[in-house]
N, C-alpha and C positions, 0 to 999 in steps of 0.2 A: 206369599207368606207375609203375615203380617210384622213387624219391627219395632221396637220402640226407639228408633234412632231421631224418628219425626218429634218425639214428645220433649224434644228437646229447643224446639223452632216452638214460642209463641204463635196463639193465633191474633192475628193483625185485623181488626175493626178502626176502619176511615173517621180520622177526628175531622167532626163538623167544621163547617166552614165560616168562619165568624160575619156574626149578622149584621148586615152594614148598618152603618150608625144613623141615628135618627136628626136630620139637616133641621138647623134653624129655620126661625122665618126670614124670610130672603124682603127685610125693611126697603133695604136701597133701591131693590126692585121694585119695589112699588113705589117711593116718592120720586124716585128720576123720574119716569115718565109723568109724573103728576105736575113738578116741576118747572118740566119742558113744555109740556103744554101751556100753564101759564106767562110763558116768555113769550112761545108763538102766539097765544090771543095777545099780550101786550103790545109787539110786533104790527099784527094785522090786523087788529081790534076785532077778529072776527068770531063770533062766539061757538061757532063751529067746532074752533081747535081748542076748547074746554071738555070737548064729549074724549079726547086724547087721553086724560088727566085718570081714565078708569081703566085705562090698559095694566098700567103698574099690579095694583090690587089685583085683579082678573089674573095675570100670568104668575102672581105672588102664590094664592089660593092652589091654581093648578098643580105648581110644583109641591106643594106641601102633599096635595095629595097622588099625585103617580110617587112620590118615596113611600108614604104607607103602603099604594099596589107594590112594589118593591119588596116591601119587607116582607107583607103576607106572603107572596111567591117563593122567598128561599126560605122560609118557614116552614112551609109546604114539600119545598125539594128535601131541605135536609131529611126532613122525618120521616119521607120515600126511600132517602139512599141508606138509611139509619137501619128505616125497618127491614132491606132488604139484604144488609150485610151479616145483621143479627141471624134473618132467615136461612144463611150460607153458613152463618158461623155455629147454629147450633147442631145442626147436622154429624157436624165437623167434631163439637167436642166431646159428641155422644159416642162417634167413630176412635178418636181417641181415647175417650174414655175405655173402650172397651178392648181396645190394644193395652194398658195401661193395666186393667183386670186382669187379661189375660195373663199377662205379663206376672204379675203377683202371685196369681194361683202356680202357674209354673213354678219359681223362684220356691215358695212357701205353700206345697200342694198339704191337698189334707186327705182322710183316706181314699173318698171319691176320689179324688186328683193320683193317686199312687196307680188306685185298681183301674183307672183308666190306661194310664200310662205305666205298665210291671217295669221299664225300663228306668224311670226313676229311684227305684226300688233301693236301696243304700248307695245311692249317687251322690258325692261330695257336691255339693253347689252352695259357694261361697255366700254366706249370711242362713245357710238352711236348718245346720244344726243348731244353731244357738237360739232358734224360737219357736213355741208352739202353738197353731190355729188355733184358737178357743172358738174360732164361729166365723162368721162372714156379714162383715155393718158398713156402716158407714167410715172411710179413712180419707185422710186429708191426701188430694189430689196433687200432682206436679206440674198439672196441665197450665200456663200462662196466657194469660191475657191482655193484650194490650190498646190502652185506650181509656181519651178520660170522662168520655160522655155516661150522662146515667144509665141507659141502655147498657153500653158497655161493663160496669160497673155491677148492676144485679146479673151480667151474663161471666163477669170474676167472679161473682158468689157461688152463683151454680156450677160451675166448671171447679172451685176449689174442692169440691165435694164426689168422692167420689166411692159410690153404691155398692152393694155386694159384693167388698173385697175384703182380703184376709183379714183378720183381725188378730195380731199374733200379742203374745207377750214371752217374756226371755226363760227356756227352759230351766234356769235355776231359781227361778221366783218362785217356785211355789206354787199350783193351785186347786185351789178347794174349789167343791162344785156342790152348792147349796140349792134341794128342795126337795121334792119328794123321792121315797127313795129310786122308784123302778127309773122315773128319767132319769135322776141325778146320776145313776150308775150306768146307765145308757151311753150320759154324757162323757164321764169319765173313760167309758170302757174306749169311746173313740179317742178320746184323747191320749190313751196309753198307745190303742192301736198304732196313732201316728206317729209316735214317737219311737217305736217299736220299727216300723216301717223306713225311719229317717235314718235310724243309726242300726248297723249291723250286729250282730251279738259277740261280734270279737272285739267290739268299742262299750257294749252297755248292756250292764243285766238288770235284771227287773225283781227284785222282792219284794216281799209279801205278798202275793196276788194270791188269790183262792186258789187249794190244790187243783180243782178241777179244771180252772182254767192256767195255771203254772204248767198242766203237763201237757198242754199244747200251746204254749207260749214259748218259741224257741228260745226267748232272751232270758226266761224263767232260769238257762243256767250257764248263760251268757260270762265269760271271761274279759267282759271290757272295764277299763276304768270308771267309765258313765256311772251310776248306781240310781235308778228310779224306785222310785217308794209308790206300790198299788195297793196298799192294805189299808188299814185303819187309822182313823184322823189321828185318834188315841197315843198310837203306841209310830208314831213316824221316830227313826233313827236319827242320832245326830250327823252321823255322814252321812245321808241321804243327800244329794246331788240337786235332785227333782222330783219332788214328792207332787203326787196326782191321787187327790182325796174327792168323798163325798161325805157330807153331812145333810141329815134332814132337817134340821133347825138351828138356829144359834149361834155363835162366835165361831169364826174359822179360827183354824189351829195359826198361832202366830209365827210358823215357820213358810205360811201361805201370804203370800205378798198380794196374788191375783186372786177374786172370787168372783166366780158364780153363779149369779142370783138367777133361779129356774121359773117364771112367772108363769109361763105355757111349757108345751113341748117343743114350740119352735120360738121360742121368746125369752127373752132373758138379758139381763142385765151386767156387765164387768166392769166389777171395781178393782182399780189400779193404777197407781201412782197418784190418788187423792180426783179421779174423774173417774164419773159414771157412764160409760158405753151402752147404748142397745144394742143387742147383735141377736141372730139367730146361731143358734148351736147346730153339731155336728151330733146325731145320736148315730149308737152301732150295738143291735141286739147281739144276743149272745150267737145267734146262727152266723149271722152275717162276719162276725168276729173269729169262729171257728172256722169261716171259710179265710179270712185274711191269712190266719196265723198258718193256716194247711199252705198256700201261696208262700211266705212266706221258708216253710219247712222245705218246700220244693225246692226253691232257689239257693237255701243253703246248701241242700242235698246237694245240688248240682254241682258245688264249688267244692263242698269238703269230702265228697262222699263216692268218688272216682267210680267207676267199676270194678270189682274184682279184682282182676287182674286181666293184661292185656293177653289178647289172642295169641296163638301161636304162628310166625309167620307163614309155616304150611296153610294156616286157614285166611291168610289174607287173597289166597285167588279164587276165594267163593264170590267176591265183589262182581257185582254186576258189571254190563260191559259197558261200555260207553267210548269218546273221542280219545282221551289216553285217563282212564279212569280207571285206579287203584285204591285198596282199601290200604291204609295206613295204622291200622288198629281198631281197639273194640269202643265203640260209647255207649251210651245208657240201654239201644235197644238192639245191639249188634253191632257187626261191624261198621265202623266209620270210613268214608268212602269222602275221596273228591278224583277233582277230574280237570285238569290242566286246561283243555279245550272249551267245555261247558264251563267249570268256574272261572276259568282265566280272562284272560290269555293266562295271566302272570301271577305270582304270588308273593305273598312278603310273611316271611317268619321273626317273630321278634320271641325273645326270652334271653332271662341272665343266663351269667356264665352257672355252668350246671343243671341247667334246667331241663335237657336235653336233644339241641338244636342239631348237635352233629349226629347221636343217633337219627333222630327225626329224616334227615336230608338222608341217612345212607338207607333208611330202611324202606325211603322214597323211591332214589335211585335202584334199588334192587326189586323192587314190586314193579316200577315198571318195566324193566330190563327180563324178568321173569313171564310177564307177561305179553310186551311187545318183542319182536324182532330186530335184528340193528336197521333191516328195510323200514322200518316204523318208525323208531325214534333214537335218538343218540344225544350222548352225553359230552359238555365239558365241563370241568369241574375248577372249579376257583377255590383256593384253601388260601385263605391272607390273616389266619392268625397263629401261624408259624408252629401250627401241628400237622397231625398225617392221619387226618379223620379221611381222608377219601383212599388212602393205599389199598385198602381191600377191595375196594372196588375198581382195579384200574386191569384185574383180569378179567373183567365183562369187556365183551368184543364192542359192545354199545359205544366203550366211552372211548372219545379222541383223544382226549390229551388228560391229564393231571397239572396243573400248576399252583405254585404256592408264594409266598410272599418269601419264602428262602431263594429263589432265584427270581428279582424283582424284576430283573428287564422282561424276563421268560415269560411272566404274568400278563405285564403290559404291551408285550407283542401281539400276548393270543389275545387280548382284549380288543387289541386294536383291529385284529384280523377280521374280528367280527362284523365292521365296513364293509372288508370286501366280502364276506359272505352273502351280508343283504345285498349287495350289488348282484351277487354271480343268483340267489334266489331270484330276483327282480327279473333276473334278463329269461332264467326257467320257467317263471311264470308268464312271460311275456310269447317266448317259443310255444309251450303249450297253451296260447290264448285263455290262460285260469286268471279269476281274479282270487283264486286263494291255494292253499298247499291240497286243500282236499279235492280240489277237482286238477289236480296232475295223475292222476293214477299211479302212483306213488312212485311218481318220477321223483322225488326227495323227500328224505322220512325227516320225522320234526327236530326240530336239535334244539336240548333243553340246557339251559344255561344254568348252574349250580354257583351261586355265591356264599361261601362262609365268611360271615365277619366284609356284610358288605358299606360300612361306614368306615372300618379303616383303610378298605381299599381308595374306597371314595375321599377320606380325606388325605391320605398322604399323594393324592393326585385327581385334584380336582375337576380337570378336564376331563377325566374318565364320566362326572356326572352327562355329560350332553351324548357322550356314546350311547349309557342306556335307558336319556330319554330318548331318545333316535330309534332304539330297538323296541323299547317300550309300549312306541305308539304305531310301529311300524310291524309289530312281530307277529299280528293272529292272522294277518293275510299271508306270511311269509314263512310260517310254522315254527317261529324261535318264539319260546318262554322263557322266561327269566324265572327262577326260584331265589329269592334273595333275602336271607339271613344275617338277622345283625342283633346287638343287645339292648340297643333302643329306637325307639323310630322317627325319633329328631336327625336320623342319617341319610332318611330317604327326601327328596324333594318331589314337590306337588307331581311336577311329569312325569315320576314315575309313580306316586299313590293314586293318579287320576286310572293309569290304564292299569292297575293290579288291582283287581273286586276280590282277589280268591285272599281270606288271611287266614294266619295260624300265631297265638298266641300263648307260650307258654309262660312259666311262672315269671312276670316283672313286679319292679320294686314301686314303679309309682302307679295311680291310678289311670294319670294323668296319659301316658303311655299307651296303659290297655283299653283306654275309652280313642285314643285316637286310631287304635289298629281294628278293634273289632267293637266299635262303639260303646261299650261297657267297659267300668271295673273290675267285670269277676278275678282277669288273666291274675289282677296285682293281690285276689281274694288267693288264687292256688297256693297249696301248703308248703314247705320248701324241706321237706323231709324227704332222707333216702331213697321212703316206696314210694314218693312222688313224683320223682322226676318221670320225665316223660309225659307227663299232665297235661292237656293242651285243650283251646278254644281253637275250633274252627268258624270261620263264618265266610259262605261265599257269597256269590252277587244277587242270587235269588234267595238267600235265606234272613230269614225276618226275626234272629237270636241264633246265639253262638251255639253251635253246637260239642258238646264233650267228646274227647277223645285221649286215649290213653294208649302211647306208640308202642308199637310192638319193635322188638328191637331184633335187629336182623342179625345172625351166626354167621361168621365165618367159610362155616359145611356150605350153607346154601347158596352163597354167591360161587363158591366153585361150584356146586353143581349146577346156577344157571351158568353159567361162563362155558361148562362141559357140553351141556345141553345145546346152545347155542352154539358151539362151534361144529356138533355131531350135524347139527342143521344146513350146513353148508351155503350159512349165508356169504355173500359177496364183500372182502374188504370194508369198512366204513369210510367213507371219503372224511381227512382233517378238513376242519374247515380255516388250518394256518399250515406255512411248511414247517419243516425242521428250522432252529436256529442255523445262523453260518455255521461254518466251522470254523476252528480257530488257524488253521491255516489251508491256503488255497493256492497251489500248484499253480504256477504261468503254463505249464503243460495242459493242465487239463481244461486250461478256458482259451486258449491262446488262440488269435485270428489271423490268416495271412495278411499282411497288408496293413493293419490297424494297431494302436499301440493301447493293448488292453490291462487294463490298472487291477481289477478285483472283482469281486459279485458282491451288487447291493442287494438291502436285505427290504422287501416292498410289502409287510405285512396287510399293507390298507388293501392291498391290489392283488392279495395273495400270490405273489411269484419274488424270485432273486433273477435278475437279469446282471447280463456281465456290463461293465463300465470301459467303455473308451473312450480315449484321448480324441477331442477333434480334431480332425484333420489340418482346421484353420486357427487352430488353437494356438496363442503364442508361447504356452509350453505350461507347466503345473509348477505349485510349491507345493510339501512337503513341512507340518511345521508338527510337535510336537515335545513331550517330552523326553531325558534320555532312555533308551532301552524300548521305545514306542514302535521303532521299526520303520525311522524314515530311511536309512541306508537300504535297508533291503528293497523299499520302493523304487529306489532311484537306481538301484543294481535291477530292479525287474523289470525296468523302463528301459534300462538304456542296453540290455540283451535284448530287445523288438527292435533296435535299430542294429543295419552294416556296423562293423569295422570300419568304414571309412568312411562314415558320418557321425561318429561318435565324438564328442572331445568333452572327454571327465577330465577337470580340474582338481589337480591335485590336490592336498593336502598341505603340502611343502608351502609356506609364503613366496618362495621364492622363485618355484616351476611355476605357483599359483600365478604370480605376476606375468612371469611367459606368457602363461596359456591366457590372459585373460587379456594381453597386450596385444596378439596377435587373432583375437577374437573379429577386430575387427576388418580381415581380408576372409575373414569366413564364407564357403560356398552355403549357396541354399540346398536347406534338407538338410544342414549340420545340426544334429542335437546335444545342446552344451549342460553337461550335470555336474553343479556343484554341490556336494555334500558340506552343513553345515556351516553353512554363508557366517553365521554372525559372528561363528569361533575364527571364519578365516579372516575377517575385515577385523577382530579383533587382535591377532598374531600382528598385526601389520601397525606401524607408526603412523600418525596422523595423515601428512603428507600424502602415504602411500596407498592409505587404506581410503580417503577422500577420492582419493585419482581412481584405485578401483570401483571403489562404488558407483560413482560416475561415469565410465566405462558400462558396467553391468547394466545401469541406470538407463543409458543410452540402446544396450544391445535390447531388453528388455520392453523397451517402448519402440525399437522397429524390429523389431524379432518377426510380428505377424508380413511386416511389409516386404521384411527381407526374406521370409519363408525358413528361419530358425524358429528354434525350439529351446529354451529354456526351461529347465526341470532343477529343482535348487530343493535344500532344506536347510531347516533351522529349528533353533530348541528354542528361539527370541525375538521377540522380533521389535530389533531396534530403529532407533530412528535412519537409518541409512539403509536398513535391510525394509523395512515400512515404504521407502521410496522405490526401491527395486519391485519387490514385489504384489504391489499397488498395481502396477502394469497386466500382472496376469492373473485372471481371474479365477482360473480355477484351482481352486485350494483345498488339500486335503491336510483337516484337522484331527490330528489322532490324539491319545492321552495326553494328560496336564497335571502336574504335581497338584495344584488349586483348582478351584471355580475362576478367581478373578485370572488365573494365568492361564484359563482355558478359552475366556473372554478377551484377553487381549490379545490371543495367537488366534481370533478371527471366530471363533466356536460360538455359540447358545449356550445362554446358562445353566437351561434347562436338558442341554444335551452330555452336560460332564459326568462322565464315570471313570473313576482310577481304577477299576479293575475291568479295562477292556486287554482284551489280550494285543500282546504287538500285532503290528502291520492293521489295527482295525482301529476305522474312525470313520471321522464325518466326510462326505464326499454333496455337495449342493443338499443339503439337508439329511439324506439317505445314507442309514449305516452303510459303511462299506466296510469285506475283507480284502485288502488289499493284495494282492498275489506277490509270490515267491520265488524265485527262480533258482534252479541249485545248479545252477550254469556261472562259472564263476570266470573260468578264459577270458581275456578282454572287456571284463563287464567293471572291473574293478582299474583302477588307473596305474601303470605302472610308475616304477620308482625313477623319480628325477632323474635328469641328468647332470652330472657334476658339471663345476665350470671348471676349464683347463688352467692349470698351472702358470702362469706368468713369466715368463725369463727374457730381459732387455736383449731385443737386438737393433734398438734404433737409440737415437739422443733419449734420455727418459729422466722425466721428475716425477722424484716421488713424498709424496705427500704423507706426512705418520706423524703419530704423539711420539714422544722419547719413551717408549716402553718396550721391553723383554722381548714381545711378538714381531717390534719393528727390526728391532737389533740382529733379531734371529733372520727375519727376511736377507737384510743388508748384507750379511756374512756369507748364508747359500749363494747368494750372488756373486759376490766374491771370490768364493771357493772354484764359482763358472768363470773367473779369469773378467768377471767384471768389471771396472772400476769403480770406486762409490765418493761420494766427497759432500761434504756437507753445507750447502744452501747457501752461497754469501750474499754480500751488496752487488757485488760483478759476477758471481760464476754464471758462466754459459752452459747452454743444452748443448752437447755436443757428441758423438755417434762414440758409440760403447762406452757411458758413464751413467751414472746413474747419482742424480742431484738429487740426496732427501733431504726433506724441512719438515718441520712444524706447519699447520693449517697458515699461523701468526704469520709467517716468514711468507708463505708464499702468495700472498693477498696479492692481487695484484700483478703478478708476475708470471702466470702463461696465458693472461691476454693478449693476443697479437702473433703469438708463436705458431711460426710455422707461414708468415706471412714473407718472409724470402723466399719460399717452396721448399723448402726444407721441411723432413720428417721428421716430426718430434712426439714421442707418447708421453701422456701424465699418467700414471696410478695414485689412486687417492683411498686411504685405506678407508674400510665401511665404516668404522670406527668415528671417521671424523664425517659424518652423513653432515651432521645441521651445518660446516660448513663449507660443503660440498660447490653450494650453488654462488659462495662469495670469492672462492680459490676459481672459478673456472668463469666465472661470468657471465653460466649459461642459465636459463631460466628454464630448460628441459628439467624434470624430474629424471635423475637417473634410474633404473633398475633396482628393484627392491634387492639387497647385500645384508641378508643377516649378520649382525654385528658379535664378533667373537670366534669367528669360526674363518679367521683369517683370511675373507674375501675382501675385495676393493674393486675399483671401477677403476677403467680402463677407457684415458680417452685420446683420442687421435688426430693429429690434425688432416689427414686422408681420408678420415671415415668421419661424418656425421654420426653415425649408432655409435651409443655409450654401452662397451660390453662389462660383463663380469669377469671377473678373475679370482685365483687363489693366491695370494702370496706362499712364495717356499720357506723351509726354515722351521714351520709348526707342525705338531700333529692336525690334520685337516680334517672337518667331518663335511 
């Protein structure tokens, strides 16, 4: 195919080689040796060395002439290389030249050019309507030239010139066409023809033309703004637009800018814009014209003039038979028929909204459902513009599924499912040695892929485009077609316009559109009235123009009676080609494994199966993160029912059991599984101090849990920096709901993975939905309630440590009341058996370091109250035991016992 992308590249001719320059005469050479020779006879007197004296002259002369052999020679070469580049280049710009013609005639065709090509026929192309052929002459060339020899120079003259090409001037000038009558109106009558031909009759109508040719001139009653004037030089209107006259002599009418001048039948002259053109004209008898304007009536017909009215869908299974081949309605000479297999694979339907795209696709679906078996062929259907065009048909046995863009995930499951369909067809046709679905003997019937509104599916997820190029280029060996409907066809990309030949276009608003679905603008010509919807171009891969078609619109009645029909038939289930969704909760009963600690059923649409999820064995244990009401308690309750009774240790709730159990984590046997619920709320209940030490601890258990053969299973709604360090440790993480994206991302999740309306206990498990299982076993799965700490009453020497407040006073008194002594803190008071020293934190600084170094039993209590200065009263750098503060507990320290216990003081109400 030839281009004019090259007419853009100069042709290149070799600038000569400059001619060397013409050498003086070379004097010195000739008197040195004339010279020297007179010295040597002076020398030797010998007259011998005088004949010397003519070497000079001799080698002077020689050189003068081998430079003119010199010059002649590349005189010679040049005008070799000259003439032989000329001889390449003229070839070349006669080749261009005619790329260049070509080029023009296309862009600016004239009737010839129309009737050759009917597809031009009211085709927008930019610079078209605004000028008309008057002939074909002489027009100034684009072609370049480069190069500055004369040679090159008369071969830019000829090349600037370039021969039988259009010769247009601007359809509102005006033009008269002067000489006798019969050509003049020959001339004329093509020049309307073309004009007639450029622009459709819904842009320009034509007055005054002879009644007898008006009433086959379709623009004769033409409704477009255009207005052409074909009558009388005389009587042209002042709105006439573009008046196209003939005179036999005389002044053209001065609303005619361009004339002309008829000297022969093919000769003639255009005057315009103050230059005279020769050109030959276009003549078009009256016959030749009658056949145009009938051409023309055709293809109006065709667009405005639909048939009838459409078939009744009972008559749609007179359609002949073919691969999966149904008639869809009636067009110009019966019914209209295509055929999924022979025109396909695949198809693309475009038209606006209302045009009738969702009839179209159901009346599709039900002809072939009526006509194949669900062993033949089956349906899924895609609805993604949030109506329920497919519910009628989802009681045909044919169809697997129905989805819609009202349940988005639902959609883009079955989408995605469609992976492993091609997989599991791949490995059918591999079993049965076929390299295509038709030679299985109908080991798998076709499965046709139904998309409404497939550019919105496409852009609110754009990775869905490489699924159905995948399928696209993948599907006539594999039996899956694609049917895919949208309102314009800037939504489909090239991989999938390359493998879908089959289109259908109904009413669109641009041309632009309907030339890229079915190579024409008729689609953007269909009317957009009530009885029109349903209006449609069809064109498949063998047809050479759209063909008309008007959809028959399928009832209600007859899809139940095929649905009835088909099920009397006792065909066999249709296999889905995706499973059911999860469910939104999943029993630890019903998937439970001896021995294994089983979390939930992921959901494997690529792979078509849910497979149950287990814990590894050599796993260092699971997080749990989420937000509130997500359903991490229940995980950690359905985890930790798969383990003994006496390998369990849930961490309470309580800060202060919490501290026990997480203190004594570290004499833990292997195969203890430790679950703590809501790690960041419990590192959060706790003071700095206390919560740093747990962490730390966790932090520790956490990083040899795998070595030591524990299990840690935790959650959290946060995950902070200290919960970030714990958790880091174990890899596997299950991410469930998030208030946000960004907090669905920093609890470890894809951004691309967040949905706030997953239901509890469901989330992300190593990429793969998971439902996470339930357990309604509650006995020992949940942590029982603390143990209180016991009450406190001196029976040894004891200091007690307290602010001067109500809670102290109240302690001091119950003790009292037990026959205690009490005495308050001096410079000298001694620890001594049955009394009890209180002070202030201030007071006692200092003062039970050392105690108890006579061997003598001495206890301090130190109320929780005074925690921060816990560690400057005692001397010890131990952290003591977390003592919630208010609730009347203290620490309890010993000089017999290293362990710092808890206590209650008496006196208060105690929680």
């Amino acid at each position: 195919m030839q281009t004019t992308a090259e007419l853009d590249d100069p042709i290149r001719l070799p600038a000569p080689a400059p001619e060397p320059a013409r050498p003086g005469f070379p004097l010195w050479a000739a008197l040195v040796p004339a010279v020297g020779a007179a010295v040597l006879w002076q020398v030797t007197g010998s007259p011998t060395a005088l004949w010397f004296a003519a070497i000079g002259p001799l080698a002077a002369v020689a050189a003068v002439l081998d430079a003119a052999r010199v010059r002649r020679r590349h005189r010679r070469t040049v005008r070799r290389e000259t003439a032989s580049a000329l001889a390449a280049a003229r070839p070349d710009v006669a080749r261009r030249h005619a790329i260049e013609r070509a080029a023009r005639w296309r862009v600016t065709p004239d009737v010839a050019g129309y009737l050759a090509r009917p597809a031009e026929i009211w085709r927008p192309v930019p610079g078209r309507g605004s000028v008309v052929v008057v002939g074909s002459g002489t027009a100034p060339s684009t072609i370049r030239i480069d190069g500055e020899s004369e040679p090159a120079r008369d071969l830019r003259r000829e090349a600037a010139r370039l021969d039988d090409a259009p010769v247009g001037v601007p359809l509102t000038a005006g033009i008269a066409v002067v000489g006798p009558g019969v050509a003049a109106a020959a001339v004329a009558r093509a020049l309307i023809a073309q004009v007639c031909l450029t622009h459709p009759p819904d842009r320009m109508r034509v007055d005054g033309a002879p009644e007898d040719e008006a009433a086959r001139m379709p623009h004769a009653g033409g409704r477009g703004d255009l207005r052409l004037w074909a009558g009388a030089a005389s009587a042209i209107p002042a709105d006439a637009d573009a008046p196209i006259v003939c005179i036999d002599a005389g002044a053209p009418p001065p609303r005619c800018a361009a004339v002309i001048r008829l000297r022969a039948a093919d000769d003639a002259v255009l005057e315009y814009d103050g230059a005279a053109v020769p050109l030959r004209p276009e003549v078009l008898g009256r016959d030749a014209a009658d056949a145009v304007y009938a051409l023309m009536r055709e293809q109006q017909a065709a667009l405005t003039a639909p048939p009838a009215g459409p078939a009744n869908f009972g008559d749609l299974a007179a359609a002949p038979s073919g691969g999966l081949r149904v008639a869809l309605g009636s067009g110009v000479t019966g019914l209209a028929t295509v055929d999924l297999v022979d025109d396909g694979p695949h198809a693309i339907v475009v038209g606006v909204t209302g045009s009738g795209k969702s009839e179209l696709l159901v009346t599709w679906v039900a002809a072939l459902a009526a006509r194949f078996g669900p062993d033949r062929v089956v349906f899924l259907l895609v609805d993604f513009k949030g109506g329920r065009s497919f519910d009628p048909l989802t009681r045909l046995p044919h169809v697997t599924g129905v989805v819609t863009d009202l349940d988005e995930s639902a959609a883009l499951r079955a989408i995605d499912s469609l992976t492993a369909e091609v997989r599991h067809r791949e490995r059918l046709l591999a079993e049965h040695g076929a390299r295509d679905v038709s030679e299985t003997d109908g080991a798998m019937p076709r499965l046709v892929v139904v998309v409404d509104e497939y550019a919105a599916l496409t852009t609110a997820h754009p990775a869905l485009h490489a699924v159905f190029a995948d399928i696209a280029a993948r599907g006539r060996a594999l039996g899956i077609h694609l049917v895919l409907a949208t309102q314009r066809a800037a939504g489909f990309r090239e991989a999938v316009l390359a493998n879908a030949p089959l289109r259908i276009a109904l009413r669109v608003s641009d041309p632009g559109e309907s030339r890229a679905v079915i190579g024409c603008i008729d689609a953007a010509a269909i009317p957009g009235g009530p009885s029109d919807r349903g209006t449609a171009l069809v064109r498949g891969a063998a047809d050479s123009e759209p063909r008309l078609l008007r959809v028959t619109r399928c009832p209600g009645e007859a899809i139940d009676e095929i649905a009835t029909v088909t099920r009397a038939a006792g065909y066999a289930e249709v296999r889905r080609p995706w499973l059911p969704p999860l469910p939104s909760t999943v029993p630890l009963e019903q998937i439970g494994q001896p021995g294994r600690i089983v979390l939930g059923l992921a959901d494997e649409p690529a792979e078509q199966r849910q497979s149950v999820v287990v814990l590894d064995d050599d796993a260092p244990g699971l997080v749990v993160v989420g937000r509130s009401g997500a359903g991490r308690s229940s995980i950690l309750r359905a985890v930790a029912s798969q383990v003994p009774p006496e390998r369990r240790c849930w961490v309470p709730a309580d800060p202060e059991s919490a501290w026990d159990a997480v203190t004594a984590l570290a004499g833990a046997d292997p195969g203890t599984v430790v679950a703590i619920d809501d790690l960041d709320l419990l590192l959060s209940r706790l003071p700095g101090d206390h919560a740093a030490e747990v962490a730390a601890r966790l932090e520790r258990l956490a990083r040899e849990a795998r070595g030591r053969g524990i299990w840690l299973i935790c959650s959290a709604q946060r995950v902070s920096a200290a919960v970030g360090r714990i958790i880091d440790h174990i890899p596997d993480r299950a991410v469930l709901a998030a208030a946000s994206r960004a907090e669905y991302v920093a609890l470890g999740g894809e951004a691309q993975h967040h949905d706030v309306r997953l239901p509890p206990g469901r989330g992300r498990w190593g990429g793969s939905l998971v439902q996470f299982a339930r357990t309604s076993a509650e006995d020992g799965v949940v942590p029982a309630s603390p143990d209180q700490p016991v009450t406190f009453w001196p029976r040894h020497a004891t200091g007690f440590v307290a602010p001067a407040v109500d809670r102290t006073f109240a302690a001091l008194e119950a003790w009292r009341r037990r026959g205690t002594e009490v005495v308050e803190l001096g410079a000298a008071t001694p620890l001594r058996a049955g009394c009890v020293v209180w002070g202030t934190p201030d007071a006692w600084v200092g003062r039970w370091r050392g105690a108890g170094s006579d061997g003598a039993r001495r206890q301090l209590v130190v109320d929780a109250a005074c925690g921060p200065d816990v560690r400057l009263v005692t001397g010890s750098r131990e952290l003591p035991p977390y003592a919630a503060p208010g609730r009347s507990r203290a620490w309890l320290f010993d000089t017999r016992s290293e362990r710092v216990r808890r206590v209650v003081l008496p006196g208060a109400q105690q929680t």
